[in-house]
C-alpha positions in Angstrom: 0.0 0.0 0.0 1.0 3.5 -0.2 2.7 4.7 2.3 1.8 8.4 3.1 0.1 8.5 6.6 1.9 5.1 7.4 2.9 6.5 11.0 -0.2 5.8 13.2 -2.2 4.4 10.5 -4.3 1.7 11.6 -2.5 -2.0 10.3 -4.9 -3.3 7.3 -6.4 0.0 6.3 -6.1 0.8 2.7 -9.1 0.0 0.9 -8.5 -2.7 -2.2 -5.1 -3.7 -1.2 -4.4 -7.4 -0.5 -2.4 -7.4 2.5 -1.0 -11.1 3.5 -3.0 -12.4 6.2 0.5 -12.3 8.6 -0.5 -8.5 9.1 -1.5 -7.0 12.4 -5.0 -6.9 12.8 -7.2 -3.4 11.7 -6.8 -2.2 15.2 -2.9 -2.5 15.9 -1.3 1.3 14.0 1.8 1.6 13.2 3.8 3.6 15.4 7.7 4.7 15.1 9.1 2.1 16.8 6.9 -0.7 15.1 7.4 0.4 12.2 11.4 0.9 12.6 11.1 -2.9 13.9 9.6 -3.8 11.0 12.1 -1.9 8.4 14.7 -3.6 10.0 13.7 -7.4 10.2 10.4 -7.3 8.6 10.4 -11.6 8.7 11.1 -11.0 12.6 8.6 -8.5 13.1 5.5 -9.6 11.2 6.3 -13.3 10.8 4.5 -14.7 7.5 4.1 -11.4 5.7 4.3 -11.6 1.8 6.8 -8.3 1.3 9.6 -8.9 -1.0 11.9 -6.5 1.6 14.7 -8.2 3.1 15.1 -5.4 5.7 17.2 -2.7 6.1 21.2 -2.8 7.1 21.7 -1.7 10.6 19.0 -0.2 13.0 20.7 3.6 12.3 19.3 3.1 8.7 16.2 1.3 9.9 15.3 4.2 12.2 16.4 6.9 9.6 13.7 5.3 7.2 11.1 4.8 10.3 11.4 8.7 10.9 11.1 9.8 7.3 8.0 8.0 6.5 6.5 9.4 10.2 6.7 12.9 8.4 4.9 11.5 5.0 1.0 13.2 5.3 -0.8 13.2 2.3 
């Protein structure tokens, strides 16, 4: 899915995407810290999930990335 409003969006919640059913459910957001997790060890963090992303390099670059896309409002 896209991923402007991905800080503190709600997990599941862009209409007509087919999210693997290893994502948290439409309740969970996404805050910084998850979603740093996640751009680190994406396999770790949502076990299952169908992303081709192999995560990123260290956690500098991981939280780097995690506080961009905090900033991304569309």
């Amino acid at each position: 899915p896209h991923l402007l409003n991905v800080g503190g969006r709600k997990a599941r919640s862009v209409a007509d995407y087919d999210y693997s059913d290893a994502m948290p459910a439409p309740s969970e957001r996404w805050p910084a810290e998850t979603l740093q997790a996640f751009i680190l060890d994406p396999a770790k963090t949502v076990p299952g999930n169908k992303m081709d992303y192999m995560g990123a390099s260290d956690a500098a670059s991981a939280k780097a990335i995690a506080d961009y896309l905090m900033t991304l409002k569309g």
